[in-house]
ChimeraX commands (.cxc) that place a marker at each C-alpha (Angstrom):
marker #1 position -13.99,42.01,22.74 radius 0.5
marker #1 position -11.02,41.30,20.58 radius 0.5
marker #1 position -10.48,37.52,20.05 radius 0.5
marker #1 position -6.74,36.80,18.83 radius 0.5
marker #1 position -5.60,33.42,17.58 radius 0.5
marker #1 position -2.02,31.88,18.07 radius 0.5
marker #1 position 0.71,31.83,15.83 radius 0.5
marker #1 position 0.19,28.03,16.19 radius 0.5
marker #1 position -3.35,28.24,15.07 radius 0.5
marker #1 position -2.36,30.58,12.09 radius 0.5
marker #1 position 0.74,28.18,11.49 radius 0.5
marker #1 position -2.09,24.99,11.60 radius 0.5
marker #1 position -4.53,26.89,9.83 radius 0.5
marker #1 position -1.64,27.92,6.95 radius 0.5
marker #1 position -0.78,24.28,6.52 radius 0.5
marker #1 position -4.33,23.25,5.98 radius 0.5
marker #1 position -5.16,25.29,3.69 radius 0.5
marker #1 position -1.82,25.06,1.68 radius 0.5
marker #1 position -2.47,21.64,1.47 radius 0.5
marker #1 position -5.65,21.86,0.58 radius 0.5
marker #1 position -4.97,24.20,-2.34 radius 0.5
marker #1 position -2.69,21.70,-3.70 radius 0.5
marker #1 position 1.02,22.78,-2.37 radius 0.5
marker #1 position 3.72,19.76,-1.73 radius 0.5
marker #1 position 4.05,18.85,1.67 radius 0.5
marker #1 position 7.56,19.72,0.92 radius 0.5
marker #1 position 7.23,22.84,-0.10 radius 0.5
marker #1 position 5.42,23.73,3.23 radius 0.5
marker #1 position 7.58,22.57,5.70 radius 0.5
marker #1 position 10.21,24.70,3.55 radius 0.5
marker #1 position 7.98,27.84,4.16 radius 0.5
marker #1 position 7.20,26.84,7.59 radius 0.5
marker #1 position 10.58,25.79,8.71 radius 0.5
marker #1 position 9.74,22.38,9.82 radius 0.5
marker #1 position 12.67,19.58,9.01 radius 0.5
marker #1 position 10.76,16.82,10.51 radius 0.5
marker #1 position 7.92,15.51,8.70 radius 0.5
marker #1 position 6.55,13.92,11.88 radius 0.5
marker #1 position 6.23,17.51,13.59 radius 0.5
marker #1 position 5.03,18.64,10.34 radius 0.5
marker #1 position 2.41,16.05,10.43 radius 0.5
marker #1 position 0.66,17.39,13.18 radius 0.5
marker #1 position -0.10,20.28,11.57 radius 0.5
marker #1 position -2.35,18.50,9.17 radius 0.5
marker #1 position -5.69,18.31,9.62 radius 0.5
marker #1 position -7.84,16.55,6.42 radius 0.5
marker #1 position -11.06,18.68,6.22 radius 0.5
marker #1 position -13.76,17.31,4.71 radius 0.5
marker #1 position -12.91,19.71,1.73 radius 0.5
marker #1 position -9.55,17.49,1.44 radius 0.5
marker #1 position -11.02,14.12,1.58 radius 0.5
marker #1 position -13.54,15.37,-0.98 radius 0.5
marker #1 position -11.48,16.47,-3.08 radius 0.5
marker #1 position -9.44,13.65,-3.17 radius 0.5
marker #1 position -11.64,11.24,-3.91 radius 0.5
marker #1 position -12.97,13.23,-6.79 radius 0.5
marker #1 position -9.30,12.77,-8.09 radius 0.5
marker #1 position -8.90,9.62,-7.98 radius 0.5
marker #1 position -12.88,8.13,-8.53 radius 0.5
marker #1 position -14.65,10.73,-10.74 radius 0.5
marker #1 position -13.88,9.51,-14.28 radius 0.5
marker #1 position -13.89,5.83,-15.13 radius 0.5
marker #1 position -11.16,4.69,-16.55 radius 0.5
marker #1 position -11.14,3.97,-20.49 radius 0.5
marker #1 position -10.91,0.91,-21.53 radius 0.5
marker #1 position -9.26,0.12,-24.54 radius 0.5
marker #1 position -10.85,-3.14,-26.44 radius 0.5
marker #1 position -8.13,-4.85,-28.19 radius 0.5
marker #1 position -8.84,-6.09,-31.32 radius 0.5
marker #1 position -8.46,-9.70,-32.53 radius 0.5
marker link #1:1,2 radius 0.2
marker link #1:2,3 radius 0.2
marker link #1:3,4 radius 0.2
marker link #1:4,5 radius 0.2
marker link #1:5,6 radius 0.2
marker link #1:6,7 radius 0.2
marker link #1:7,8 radius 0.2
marker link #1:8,9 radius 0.2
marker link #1:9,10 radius 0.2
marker link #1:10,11 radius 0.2
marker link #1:11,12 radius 0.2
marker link #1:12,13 radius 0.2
marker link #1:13,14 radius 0.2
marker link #1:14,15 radius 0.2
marker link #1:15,16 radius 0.2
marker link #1:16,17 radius 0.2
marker link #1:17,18 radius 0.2
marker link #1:18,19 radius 0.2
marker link #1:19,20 radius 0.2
marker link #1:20,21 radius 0.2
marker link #1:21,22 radius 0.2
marker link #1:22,23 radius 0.2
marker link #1:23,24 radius 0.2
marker link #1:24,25 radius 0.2
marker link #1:25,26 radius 0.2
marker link #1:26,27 radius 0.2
marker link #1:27,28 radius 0.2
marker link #1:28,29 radius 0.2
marker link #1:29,30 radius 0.2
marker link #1:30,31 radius 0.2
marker link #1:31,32 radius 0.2
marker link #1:32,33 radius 0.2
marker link #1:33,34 radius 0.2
marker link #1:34,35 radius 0.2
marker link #1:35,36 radius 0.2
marker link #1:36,37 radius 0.2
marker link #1:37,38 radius 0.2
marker link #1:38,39 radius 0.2
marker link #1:39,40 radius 0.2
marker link #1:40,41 radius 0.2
marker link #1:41,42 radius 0.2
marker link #1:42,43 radius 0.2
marker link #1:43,44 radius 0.2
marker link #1:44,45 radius 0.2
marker link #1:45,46 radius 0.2
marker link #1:46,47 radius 0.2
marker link #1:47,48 radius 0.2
marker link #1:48,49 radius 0.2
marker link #1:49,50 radius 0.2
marker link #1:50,51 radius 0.2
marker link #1:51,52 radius 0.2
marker link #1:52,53 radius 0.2
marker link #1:53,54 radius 0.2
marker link #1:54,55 radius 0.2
marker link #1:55,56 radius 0.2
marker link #1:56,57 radius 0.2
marker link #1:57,58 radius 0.2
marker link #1:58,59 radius 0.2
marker link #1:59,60 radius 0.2
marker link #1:60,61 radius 0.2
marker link #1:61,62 radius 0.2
marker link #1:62,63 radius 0.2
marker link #1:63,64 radius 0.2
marker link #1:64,65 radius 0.2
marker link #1:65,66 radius 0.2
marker link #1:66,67 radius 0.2
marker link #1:67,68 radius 0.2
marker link #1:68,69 radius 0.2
marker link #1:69,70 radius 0.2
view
């Protein structure tokens, strides 16, 4: 049996992944036609990939602190 998916699952799924890859939210809803970002937003969908990722971003490194000197 043949499963096929939605154009709104492949237009979800496109988003996601887009996202996730590192693509502007801007740029998508260009490609996906969407003018509102609050229909765009419910495309979304943070993965645990996402939030991963993120984090590593922003909390991997310490910061380096500079002494100054007296």
């Amino acid at each position: 049996m043949i499963e096929l998916i939605t154009t709104q699952t492949a237009r979800r799924t496109f988003v996601t992944l887009s996202l996730e890859r590192g693509l502007r939210p801007e740029t998508v809803m260009e490609i996906t036609g969407h003018s509102d970002y609050k229909t765009f937003k419910k495309y979304i969908k943070i993965t645990s990939n996402i939030k991963f990722v993120e984090m590593n971003k922003v909390w991997r490194k310490e910061p380096e602190l500079k002494l100054a000197k007296v």
